[in-house]
C-alpha positions in Angstrom: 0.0 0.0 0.0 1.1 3.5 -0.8 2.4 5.7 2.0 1.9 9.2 2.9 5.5 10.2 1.4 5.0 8.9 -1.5 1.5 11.0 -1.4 3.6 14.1 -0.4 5.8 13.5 -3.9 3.0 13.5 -6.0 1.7 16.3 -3.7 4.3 18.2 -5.1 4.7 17.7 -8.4 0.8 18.5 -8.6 1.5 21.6 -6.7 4.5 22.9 -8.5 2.8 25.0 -11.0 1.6 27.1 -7.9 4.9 27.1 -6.7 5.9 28.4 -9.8 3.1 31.0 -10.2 4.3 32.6 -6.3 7.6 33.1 -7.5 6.0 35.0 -10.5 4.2 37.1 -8.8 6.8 37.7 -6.2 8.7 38.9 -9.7 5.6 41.3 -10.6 6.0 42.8 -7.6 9.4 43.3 -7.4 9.8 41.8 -3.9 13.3 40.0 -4.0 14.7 43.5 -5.0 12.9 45.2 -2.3 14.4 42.7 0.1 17.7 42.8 -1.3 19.8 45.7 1.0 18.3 45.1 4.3 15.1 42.2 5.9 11.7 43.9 6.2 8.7 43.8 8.2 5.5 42.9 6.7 4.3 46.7 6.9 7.3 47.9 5.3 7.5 45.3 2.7 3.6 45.7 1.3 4.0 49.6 1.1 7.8 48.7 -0.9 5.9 46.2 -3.5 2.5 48.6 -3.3 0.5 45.1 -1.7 -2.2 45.4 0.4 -0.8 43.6 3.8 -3.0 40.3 4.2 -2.1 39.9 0.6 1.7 40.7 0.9 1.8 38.1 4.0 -0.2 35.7 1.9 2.5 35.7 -0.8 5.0 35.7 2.0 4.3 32.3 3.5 4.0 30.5 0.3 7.7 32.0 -1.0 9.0 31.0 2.7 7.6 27.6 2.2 8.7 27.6 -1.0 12.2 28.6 0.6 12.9 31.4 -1.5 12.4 33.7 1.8 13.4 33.5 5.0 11.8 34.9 8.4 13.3 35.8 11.7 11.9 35.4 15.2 11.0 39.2 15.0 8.7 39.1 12.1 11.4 40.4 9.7 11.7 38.7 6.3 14.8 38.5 4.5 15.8 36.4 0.6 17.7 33.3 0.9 20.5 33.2 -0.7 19.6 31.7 -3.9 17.2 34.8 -4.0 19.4 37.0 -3.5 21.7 36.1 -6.1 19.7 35.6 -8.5 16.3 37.3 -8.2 17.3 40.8 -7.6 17.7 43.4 -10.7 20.7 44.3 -11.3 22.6 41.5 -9.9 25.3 39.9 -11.0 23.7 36.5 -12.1 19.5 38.2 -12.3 18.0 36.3 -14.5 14.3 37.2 -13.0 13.3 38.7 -16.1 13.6 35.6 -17.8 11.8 33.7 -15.6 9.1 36.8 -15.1 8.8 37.5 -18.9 9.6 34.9 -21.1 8.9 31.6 -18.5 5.7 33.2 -16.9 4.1 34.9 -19.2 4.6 33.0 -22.7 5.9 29.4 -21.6 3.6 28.7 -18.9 0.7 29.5 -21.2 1.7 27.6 -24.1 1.6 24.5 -21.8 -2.3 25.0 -21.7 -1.6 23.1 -25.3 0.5 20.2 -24.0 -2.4 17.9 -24.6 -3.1 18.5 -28.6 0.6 18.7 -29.1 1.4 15.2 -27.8 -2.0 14.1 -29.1 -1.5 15.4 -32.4 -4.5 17.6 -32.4 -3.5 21.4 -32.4 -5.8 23.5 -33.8 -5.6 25.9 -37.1 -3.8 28.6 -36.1 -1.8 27.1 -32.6 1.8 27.8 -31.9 3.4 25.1 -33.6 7.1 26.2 -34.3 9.2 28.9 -33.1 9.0 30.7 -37.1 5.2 30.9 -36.2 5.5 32.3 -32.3 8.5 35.2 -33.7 6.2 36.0 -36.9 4.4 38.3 -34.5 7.0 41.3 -33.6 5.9 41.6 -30.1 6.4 38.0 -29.0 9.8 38.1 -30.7 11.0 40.7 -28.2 9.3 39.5 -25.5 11.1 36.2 -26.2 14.6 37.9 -27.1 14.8 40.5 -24.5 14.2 37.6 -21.6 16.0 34.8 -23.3 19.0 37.3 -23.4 18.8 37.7 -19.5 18.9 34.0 -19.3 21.3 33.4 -21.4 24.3 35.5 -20.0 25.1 33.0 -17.0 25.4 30.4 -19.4 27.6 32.1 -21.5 30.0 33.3 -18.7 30.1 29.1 -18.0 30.5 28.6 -21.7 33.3 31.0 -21.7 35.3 29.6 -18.8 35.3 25.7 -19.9 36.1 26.1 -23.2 39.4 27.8 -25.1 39.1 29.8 -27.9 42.3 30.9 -28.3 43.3 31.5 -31.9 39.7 31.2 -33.7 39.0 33.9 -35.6 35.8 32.9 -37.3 32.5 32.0 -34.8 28.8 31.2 -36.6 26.2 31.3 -33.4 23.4 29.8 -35.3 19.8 31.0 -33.8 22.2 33.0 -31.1 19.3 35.4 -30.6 20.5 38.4 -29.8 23.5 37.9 -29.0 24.0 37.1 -25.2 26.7 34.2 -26.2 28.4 35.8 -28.9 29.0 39.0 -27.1 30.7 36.9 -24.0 32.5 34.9 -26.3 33.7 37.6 -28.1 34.8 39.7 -24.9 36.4 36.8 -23.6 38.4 36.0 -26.6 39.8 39.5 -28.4 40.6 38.0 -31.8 37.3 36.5 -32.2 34.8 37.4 -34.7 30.7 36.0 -34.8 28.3 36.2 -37.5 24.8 35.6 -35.8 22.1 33.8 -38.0 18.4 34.2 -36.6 14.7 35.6 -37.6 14.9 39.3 -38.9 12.7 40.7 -35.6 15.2 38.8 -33.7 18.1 40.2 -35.6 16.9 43.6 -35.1 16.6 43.3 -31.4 20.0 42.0 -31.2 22.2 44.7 -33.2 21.1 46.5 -30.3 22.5 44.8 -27.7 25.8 43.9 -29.8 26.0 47.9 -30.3 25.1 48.8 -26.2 28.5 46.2 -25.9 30.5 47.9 -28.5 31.4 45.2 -31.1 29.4 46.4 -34.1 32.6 45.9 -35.5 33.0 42.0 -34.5 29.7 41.0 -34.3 27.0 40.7 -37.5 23.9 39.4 -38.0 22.5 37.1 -41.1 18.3 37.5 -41.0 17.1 33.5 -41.7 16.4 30.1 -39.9 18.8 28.2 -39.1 17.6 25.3 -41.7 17.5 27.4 -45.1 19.7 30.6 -44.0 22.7 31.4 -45.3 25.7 30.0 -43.8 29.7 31.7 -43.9 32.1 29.5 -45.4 35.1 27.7 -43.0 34.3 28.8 -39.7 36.7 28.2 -36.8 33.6 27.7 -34.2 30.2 26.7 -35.0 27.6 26.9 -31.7 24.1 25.8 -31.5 23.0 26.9 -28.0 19.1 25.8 -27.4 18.7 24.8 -31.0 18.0 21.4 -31.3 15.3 21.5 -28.7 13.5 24.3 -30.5 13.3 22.4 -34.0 11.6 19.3 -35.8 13.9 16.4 -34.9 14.0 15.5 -39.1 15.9 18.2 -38.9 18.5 17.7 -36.8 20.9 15.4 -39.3 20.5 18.5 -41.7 22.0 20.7 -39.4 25.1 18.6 -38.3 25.5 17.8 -41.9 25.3 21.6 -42.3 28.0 22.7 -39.5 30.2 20.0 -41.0 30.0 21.1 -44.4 31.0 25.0 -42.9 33.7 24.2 -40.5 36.9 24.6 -41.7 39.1 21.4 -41.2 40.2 21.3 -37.4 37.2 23.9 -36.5 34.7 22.8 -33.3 30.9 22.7 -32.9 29.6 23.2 -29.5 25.9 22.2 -29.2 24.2 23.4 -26.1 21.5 21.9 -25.3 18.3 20.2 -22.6 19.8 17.0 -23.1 19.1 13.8 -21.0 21.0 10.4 -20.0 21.6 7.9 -22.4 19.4 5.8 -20.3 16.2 8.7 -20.1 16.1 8.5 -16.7 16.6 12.3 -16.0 17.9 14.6 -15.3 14.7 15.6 -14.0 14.9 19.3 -14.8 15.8 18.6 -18.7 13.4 16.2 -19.0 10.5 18.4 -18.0 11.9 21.7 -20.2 12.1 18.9 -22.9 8.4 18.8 -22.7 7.6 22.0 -22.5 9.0 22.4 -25.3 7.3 19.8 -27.0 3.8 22.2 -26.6 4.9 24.6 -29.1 7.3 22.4 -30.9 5.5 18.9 -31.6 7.6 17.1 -33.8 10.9 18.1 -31.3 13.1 15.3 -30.3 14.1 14.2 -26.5 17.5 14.6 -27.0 19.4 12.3 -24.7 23.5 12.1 -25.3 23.7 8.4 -26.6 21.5 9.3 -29.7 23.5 13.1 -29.7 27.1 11.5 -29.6 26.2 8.8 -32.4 24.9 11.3 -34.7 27.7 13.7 -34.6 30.3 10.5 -35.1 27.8 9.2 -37.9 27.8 12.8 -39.0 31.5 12.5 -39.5 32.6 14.3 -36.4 35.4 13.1 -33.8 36.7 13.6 -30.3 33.2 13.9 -29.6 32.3 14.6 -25.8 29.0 15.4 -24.2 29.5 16.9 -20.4 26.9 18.7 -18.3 27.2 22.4 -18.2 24.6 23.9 -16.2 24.6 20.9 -13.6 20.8 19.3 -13.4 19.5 21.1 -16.4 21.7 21.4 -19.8 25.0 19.5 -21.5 27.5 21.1 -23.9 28.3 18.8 -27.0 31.6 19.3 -28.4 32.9 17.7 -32.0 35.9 18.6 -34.3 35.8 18.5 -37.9 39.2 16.2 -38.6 42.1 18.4 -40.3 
């Protein structure tokens, strides 16, 4: 007979959406920033985040439950450190807008259509691809502007486990707008990056290659990644959140692709939600693997048996596939042979 902790674990995966909606909110409001120099009071902390009290302290117990906020014996409420260091505007690893903008308010709605996409029944006119979600202008910089929050950690990891040293030549295919090149390109001075993504992404992104000063290093080719135009003999070739965001018939194309346009010796990095060879987790990747599946139906769960085969089949060698953000993504690497 079942016990009560196994009832708890299903507890909470049932309840984790409304988990996820707290810290949300608690993002609306702004409450991890308000906390961030010094703990508050209940009375001070609704007139901070303009909450009326009961519904401040309501909010309060479910993020303290949730252990994103602490309390003292005095009342006093104060962000754990996770919180801190990564909830706050304007700190060094804030990625709230990310999870504010892009996961809260156009992920976590999209799953409303988890069902027809497994089942094969979307309707006329559903989000079925990412070309159809960034044909509207506004969702593309909803998307961008967020994804480029949440893409800067990663790139600062990216950036301190590889060595670049000597490439001159990167193609960051669908690199948005430009949160890896830009790190890459900072990290390494004689690097160069042509960006290939959708035109209202590519507009978004000279921005942000401008506001970093590397107009000069940094270009953008408007396509997708499957029928865009590719530069010739590249020295780096990285897919960052690619193949999870595309039909899986597609994904031989695009290793065939980057082999075809490295030159001899060059790399591919492929950063990716990729699982086990045995699809037993991580946990983490396996769930963004289906939420991706809501808006992408025909995507594949990329696991890094089926990932290191293909790139050997695809004619690739020293191929590795390592974790990189630890729980939650793996970095690919391949050479082209000289």
């Amino acid at each position: 007979m079942a016990g009560l902790t196994e009832a708890e674990e299903i507890s909470d995966i049932a309840f984790g959406y409304m988990g996820s909606r707290a810290l949300f909110a608690a993002l609306e409001f702004n409450l991890f920033t308000a906390l961030a120099p010094a703990p508050l009071d209940l009375t001070a902390l609704a007139r901070a985040t303009g909450l009326a009290q009961a519904r401040c302290k309501t909010l309060l117990t479910a993020l303290t439950g949730l252990g994103l906020v602490l309390r003292d014996d005095e009342g006093r409420y104060a962000n754990a450190p996770a919180a801190q260091a990564f909830l706050v505007k304007g700190a060094k690893y804030d990625f709230s807008d990310y999870l504010r903008l892009q996961v809260g308010r156009q992920m976590y709605p999209l799953m409303d259509q988890i069902e027809d996409a497994l089942g094969g029944t979307l309707p006329a006119g559903a989000t079925d691809s990412y070309a159809t979600w960034f044909a509207d202008p506004e969702e593309a910089r909803l998307y961008s502007e967020s994804q480029h929050a949440g893409s800067l950690g990663p790139a600062r990891s990216l950036a301190r486990q590889i060595d670049l040293t000597g490439a001159r030549a990167l193609l960051d295919v669908g690199g948005g707008t430009g949160a890896m090149s830009i790190t890459l390109c900072t990290a390494f001075p004689g690097l160069h990056a042509t960006i290939l993504d959708f035109p209202n992404v590519a507009d978004l992104g000279e921005a942000y290659v401008a506001d970093a000063g590397l107009s000069d290093r940094i270009t953008y080719r408007r396509g997708n990644a499957i029928e865009g135009d590719w530069p010739e003999a590249q020295d780096v070739i990285l897919m960052s959140y690619l193949f999870s965001g595309v039909p899986d018939r597609f994904h031989e194309t695009l290793l065939a692709r980057a082999f075809d346009h490295l030159a001899p010796g060059g790399r591919l990095l492929l950063h990716d939600f990729i699982v086990d060879a045995d699809m037993r987790g991580p946990k983490n990747t396996a769930l963004w693997q289906l939420q991706h599946t809501a808006f992408t139906p025909e995507a594949r769960s990329l696991d890094d048996g089926w990932l290191s085969a293909a790139l050997s089949d695809a004619g690739f060698a020293e191929v590795s596939v390592a974790p990189m953000i630890p729980g939650m993504t793996k970095l690919a690497q391949a050479l082209r042979p000289a």
